[in-house]
C-alpha positions as CSV (number, residue, x, y, z in Angstrom):
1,X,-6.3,-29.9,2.8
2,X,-7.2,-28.9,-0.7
3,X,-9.1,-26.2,-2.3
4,X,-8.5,-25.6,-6.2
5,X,-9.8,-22.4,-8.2
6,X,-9.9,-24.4,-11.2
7,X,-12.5,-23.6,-13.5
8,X,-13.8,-20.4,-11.6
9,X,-14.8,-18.4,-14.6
10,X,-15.4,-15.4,-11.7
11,X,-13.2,-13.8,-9.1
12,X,-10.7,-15.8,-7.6
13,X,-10.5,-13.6,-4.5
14,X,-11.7,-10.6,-2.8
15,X,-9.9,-8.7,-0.2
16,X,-12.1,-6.5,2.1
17,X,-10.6,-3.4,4.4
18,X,-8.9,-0.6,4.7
19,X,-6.3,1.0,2.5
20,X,-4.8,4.1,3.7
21,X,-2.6,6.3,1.9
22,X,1.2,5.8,3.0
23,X,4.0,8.6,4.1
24,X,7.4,7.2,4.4
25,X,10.3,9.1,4.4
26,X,12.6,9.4,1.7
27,X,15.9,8.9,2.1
28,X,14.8,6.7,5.1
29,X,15.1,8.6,8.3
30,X,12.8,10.4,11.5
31,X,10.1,12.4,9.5
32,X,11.3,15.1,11.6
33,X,14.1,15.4,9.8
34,X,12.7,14.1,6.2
35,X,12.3,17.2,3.7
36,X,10.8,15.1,1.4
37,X,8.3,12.0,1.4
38,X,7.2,9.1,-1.2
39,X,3.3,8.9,-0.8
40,X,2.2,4.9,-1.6
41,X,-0.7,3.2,-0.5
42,X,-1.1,0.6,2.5
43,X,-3.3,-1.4,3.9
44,X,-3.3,-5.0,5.6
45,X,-5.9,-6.6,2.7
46,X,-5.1,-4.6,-0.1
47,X,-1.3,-5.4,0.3
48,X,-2.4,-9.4,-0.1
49,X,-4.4,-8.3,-2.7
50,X,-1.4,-6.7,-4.8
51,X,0.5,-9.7,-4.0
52,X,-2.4,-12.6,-4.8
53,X,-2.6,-9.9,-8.5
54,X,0.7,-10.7,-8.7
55,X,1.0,-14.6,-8.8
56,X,-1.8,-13.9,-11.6
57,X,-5.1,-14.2,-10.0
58,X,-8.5,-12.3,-10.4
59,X,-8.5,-10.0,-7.3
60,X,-11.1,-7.6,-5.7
61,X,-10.1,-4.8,-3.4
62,X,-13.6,-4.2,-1.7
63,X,-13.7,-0.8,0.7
64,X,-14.4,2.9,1.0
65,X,-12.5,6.1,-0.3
66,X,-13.4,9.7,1.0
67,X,-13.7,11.9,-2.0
68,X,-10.3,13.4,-2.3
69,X,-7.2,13.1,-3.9
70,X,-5.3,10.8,-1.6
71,X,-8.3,8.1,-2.5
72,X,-7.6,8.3,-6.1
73,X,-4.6,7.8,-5.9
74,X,-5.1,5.0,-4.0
75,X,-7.5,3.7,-6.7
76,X,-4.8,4.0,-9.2
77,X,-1.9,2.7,-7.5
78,X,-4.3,-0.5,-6.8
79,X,-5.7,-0.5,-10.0
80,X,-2.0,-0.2,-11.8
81,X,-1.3,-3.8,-10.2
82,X,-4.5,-5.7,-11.6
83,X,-6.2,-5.2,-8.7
84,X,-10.2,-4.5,-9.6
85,X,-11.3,-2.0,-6.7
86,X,-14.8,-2.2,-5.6
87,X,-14.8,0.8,-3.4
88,X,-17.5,3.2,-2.9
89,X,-16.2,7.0,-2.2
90,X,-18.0,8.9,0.8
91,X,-18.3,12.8,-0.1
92,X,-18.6,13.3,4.2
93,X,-16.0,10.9,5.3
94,X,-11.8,11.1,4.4
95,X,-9.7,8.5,3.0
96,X,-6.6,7.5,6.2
97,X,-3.4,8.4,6.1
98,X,-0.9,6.8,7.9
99,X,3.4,7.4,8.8
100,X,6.0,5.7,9.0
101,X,9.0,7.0,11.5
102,X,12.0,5.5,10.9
103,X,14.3,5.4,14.2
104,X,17.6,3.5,15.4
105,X,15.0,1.3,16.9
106,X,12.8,0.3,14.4
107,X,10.2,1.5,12.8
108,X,7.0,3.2,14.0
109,X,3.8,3.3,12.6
110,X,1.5,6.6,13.4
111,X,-2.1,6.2,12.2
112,X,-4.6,9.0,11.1
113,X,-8.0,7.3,10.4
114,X,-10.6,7.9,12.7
115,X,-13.4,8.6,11.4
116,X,-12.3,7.6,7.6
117,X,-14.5,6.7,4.9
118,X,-13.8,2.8,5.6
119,X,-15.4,3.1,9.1
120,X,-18.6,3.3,7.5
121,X,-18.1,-0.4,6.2
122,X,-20.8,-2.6,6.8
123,X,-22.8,-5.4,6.7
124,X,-25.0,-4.6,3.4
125,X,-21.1,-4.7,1.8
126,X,-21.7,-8.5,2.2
127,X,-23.9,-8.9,0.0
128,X,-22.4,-7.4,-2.7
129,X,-18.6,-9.0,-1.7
130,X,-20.5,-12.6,-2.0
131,X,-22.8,-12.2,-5.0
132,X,-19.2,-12.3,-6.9
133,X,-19.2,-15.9,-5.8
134,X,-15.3,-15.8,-5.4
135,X,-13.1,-18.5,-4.8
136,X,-11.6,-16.7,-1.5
137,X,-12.7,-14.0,0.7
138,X,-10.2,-12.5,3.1
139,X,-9.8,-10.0,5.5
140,X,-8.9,-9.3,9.0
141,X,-9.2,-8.2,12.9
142,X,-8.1,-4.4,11.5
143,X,-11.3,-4.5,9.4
144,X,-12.9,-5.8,12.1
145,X,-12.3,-3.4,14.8
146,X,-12.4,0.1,12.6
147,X,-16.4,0.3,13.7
148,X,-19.1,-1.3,14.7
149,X,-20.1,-1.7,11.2
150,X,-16.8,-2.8,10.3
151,X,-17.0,-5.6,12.6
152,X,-20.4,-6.9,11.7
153,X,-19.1,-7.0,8.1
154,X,-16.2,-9.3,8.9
155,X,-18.8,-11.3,11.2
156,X,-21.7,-11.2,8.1
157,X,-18.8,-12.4,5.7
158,X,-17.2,-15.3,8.5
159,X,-20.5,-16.7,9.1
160,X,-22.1,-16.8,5.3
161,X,-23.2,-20.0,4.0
162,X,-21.4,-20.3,0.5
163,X,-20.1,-23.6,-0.7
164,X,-17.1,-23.2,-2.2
165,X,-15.8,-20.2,-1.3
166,X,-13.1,-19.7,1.6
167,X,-13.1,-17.7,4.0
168,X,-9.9,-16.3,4.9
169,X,-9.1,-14.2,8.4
170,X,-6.1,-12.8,9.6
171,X,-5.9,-11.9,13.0
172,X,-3.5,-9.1,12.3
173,X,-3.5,-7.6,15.9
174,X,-2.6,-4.1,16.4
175,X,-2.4,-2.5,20.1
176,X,-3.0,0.8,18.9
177,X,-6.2,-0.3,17.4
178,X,-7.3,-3.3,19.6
179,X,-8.0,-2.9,23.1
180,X,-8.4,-5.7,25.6
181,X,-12.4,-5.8,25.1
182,X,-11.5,-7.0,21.4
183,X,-9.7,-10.2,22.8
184,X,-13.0,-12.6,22.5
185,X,-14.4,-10.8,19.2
186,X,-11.5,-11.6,17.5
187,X,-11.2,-14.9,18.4
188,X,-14.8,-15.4,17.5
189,X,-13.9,-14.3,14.1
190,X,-11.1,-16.7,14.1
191,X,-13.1,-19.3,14.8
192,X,-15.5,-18.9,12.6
193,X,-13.2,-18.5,9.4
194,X,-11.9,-21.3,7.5
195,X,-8.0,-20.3,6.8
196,X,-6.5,-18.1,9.9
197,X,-3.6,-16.4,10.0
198,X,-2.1,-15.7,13.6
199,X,1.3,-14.6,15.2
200,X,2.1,-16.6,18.0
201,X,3.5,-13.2,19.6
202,X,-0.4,-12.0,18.8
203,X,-2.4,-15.1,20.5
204,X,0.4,-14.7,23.4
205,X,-1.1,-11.1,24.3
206,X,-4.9,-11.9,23.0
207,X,-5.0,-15.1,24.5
208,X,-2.5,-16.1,26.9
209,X,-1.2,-18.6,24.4
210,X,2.2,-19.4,24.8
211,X,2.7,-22.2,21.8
212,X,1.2,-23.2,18.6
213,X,-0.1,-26.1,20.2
214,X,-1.7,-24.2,22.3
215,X,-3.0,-21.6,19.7
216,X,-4.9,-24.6,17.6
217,X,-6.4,-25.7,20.9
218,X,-7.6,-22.4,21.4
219,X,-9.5,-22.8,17.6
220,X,-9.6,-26.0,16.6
221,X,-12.2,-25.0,14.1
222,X,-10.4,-23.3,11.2
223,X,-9.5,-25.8,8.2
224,X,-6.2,-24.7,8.2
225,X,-4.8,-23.0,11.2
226,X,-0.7,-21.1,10.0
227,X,0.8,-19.8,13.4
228,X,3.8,-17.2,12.7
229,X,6.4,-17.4,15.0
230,X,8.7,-14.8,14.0
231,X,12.5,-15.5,13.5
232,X,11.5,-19.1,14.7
233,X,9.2,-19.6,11.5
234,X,5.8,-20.9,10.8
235,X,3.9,-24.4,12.0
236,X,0.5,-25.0,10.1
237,X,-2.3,-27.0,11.5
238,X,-5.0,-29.2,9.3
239,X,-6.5,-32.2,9.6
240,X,-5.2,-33.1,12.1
241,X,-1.8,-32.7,11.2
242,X,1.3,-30.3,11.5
243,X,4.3,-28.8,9.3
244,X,6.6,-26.2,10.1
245,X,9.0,-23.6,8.2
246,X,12.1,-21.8,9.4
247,X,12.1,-18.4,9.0
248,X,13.4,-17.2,5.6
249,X,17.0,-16.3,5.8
250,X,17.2,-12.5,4.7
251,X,18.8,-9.9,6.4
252,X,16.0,-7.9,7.8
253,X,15.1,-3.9,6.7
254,X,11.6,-3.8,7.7
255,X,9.2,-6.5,8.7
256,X,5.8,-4.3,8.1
257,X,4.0,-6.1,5.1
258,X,5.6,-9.6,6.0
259,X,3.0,-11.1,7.4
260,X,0.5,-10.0,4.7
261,X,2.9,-11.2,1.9
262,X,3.0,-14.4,4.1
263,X,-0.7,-15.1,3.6
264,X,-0.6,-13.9,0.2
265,X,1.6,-16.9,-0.5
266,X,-0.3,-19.0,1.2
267,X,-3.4,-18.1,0.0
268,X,-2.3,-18.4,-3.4
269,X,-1.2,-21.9,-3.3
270,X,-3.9,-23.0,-1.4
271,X,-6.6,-22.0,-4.4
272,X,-4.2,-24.1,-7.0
273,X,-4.4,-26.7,-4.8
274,X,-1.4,-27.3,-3.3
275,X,-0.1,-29.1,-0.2
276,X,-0.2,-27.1,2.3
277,X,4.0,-27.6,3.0
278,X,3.9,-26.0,-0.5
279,X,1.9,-23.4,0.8
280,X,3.9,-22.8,3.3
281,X,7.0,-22.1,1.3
282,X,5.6,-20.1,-0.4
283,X,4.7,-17.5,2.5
284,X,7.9,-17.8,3.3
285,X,9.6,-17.1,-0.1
286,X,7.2,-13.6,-0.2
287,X,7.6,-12.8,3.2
288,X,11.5,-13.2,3.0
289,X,11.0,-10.5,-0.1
290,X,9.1,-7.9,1.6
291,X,11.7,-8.1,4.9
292,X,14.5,-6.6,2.8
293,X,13.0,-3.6,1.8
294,X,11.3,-0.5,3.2
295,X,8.0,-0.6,1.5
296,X,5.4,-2.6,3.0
297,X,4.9,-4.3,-0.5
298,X,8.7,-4.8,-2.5
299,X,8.8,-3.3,-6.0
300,X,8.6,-5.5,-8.9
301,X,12.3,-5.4,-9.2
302,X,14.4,-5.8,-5.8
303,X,17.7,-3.5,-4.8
304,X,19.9,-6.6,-5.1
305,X,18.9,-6.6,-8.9
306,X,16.2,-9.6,-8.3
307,X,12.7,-9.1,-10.0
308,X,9.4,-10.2,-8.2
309,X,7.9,-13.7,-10.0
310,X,6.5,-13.0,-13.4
311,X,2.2,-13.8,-13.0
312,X,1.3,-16.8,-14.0
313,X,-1.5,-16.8,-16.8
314,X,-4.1,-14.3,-16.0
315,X,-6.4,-17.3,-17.0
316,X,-5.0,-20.0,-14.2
317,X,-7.7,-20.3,-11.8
């Protein structure tokens, strides 16, 4: 499978969902313990978004801020990585907020957004997401279950007739968000979605699904099916065909952000073209980053002295 950006004079991809602002910890430890805390930004599509800016590509941040200061600084940390954001701010609704607790078993993420300005996302957003004509729309089942609204945006933007541009879901399951009634909605979504992005540990509790053979019978549909399998690696599924990636080999800190690095990759080589083994290495390379630090997206240069890949020409694509 091919797709190439070349030549877009326009947007090479826009990213559409929530970004909350972040508190993590810092030094990493329980927050009920932390006297102090870094405040970041994080959100499933924004994070691919900062990664796709990154690897030098036009990218859109499309959403909804409340009108407060933890949405402008959202707006600038987004907007300090070449990320454009196209996000409204609601005077009635807040931006979300969400925590990280760091324990000896992991980490736990605590999540303060009902209600938040991105709920209101909807439908009439996809007009305004596609007039842009991008090369690459992406978002995912968090989008898709914040609202009502929310969800007939992802299913507006899934099911739009526009030649040329893909359309990019990631299933991104979260039990704290998805209940069992969004099972069949988000494999609707997946289905209807030309690139998917799916954790085999995901379509296990979704679906049943208990191998990637089985996941890509479950949706033969999408053009290019990747199914995460953890420590075990990745298998992709197009055309008929299949290629598989161990997992990167990286002592792991954190894996929150992983899988949206993963897709960033991905994503990234997909629009230059690229076979989709290449593609697949790459998602691996990014993810293995983001799994040795503590932030869900790794800072431009890494603890071990290692600097993220310099953007390619902001003109490529």
């Amino acid at each position: 499978m091919k797709h190439s950006a070349q030549g877009w004079s326009g947007t090479d991809a826009v990213c559409v969902g929530e970004t909350m602002a972040l508190l993590v910890p810092d030094p990493p430890e329980p927050p009920e313990h932390a006297a102090s805390f870094r405040l970041l930004a994080g959100g499933a599509e924004s994070n691919v978004a900062v990664h796709l800016a990154r690897a030098g590509r036009r990218v859109v941040w499309h959403s909804a801020l409340g009108d407060d200061g933890l949405g402008e600084r959202i707006r600038r940390t987004l907007t300090a990585e070449d990320v454009e954001c196209l996000a409204r701010v609601d005077p009635e609704r807040p931006t979300g907020l969400y925590l990280k607790e760091l324990g000896p078993d992991g980490t736990r993420v605590r999540y303060y957004r009902q209600g938040s300005a991105a709920t209101a996302l909807g439908p009439e957003d996809a007009e305004e997401i596609l007039a842009r004509t991008p090369a690459l729309v992406h978002t995912s089942g968090i989008t898709a279950a914040l609202s009502d609204s929310a969800h007939a945006l992802v299913t507006r933007l899934l099911t739009a007739e526009r030649p040329g541009t893909l359309l990019s879901f990631d299933v991104n399951h979260r039990p704290a968000l998805h209940g069992p009634h969004h099972a069949e909605p988000l494999l609707e979504a997946a289905r209807s979605a030309d690139v998917v992005f799916c954790g085999l540990d995901e379509a296990e509790a979704l679906w049943g699904s208990r191998s990637t053979e089985e996941v890509r019978a479950l949706m033969p549909e999408p053009r290019l099916l990747v199914v995460k399998q953890g420590a075990h690696g990745a298998t992709a599924f197009s055309g008929g065909r299949s290629w598989s990636r161990p997992a990167p080999e990286i002592e792991v800190v954190e894996p929150v952000g992983a899988g949206d690095a993963f897709a960033a990759g991905a994503l990234h080589k997909l629009l230059a073209g690229a076979p989709v083994h290449e593609c697949l290495d790459e998602g691996t390379r990014l993810a293995g980053r983001t799994l040795g630090v503590h932030d869900d997206i790794p800072p431009r240069t890494l603890p071990n002295g290692g600097a993220v890949a310099a953007p390619q020409a902001r003109g490529a694509g």
